[in-house]
Steps between C-alpha positions, in 0.01 A plus 500: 500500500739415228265564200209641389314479166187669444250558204092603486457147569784341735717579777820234501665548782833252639620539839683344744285400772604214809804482349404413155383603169132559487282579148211747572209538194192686495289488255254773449291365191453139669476651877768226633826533714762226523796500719752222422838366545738554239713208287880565477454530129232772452583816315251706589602816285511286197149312565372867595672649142354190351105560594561934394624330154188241493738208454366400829130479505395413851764615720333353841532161336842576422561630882296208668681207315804682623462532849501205741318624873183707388179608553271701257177670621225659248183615680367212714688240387881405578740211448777424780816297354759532781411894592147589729287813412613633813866489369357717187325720696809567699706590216244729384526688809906531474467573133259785575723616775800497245306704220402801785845512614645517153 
């Protein structure tokens, strides 16, 4: 895991995963996950310092027009652009893993 950004409603998370860099968000108020690819030019920090500030009002927007591979999941419904649910799933698993060990 490279970074992690949390508040009462999100948990941001960026790691490298298969060999490249992955953008985890949960959402607690809207009950979705999405798990995407990240573009060269993303600043995650800055989009994350952006949202605390309210400069940025819908931060998965922000995240999901910057990733290019994704999938997002919220209850029974999911999209699949490039990444399965299965891939998602799997990250959860190692992302878990990572937050027990550390």
């Amino acid at each position: 895991m490279l970074r992690k950004f949390r508040n009462g409603r999100f948990l941001l998370v960026e790691a490298e995963w298969k060999g490249e860099r992955f953008i985890y968000l949960k959402d607690k108020k809207q009950g979705s996950v999405s798990l995407g690819k990240a573009k060269s030019e993303l600043n995650l920090e800055r989009e994350w310092e952006s949202y605390l500030k309210g400069e940025n009002s819908c931060l998965p927007c922000t995240l999901l027009l910057n990733l290019t591979d994704k999938v997002v999941a919220a209850g029974e419904l999911s999209y699949e652009d490039g990444l399965t649910l299965k891939e998602l799933e799997t990250f959860e698993t190692l992302l878990s893993r990572e937050v027990e060990d550390g």
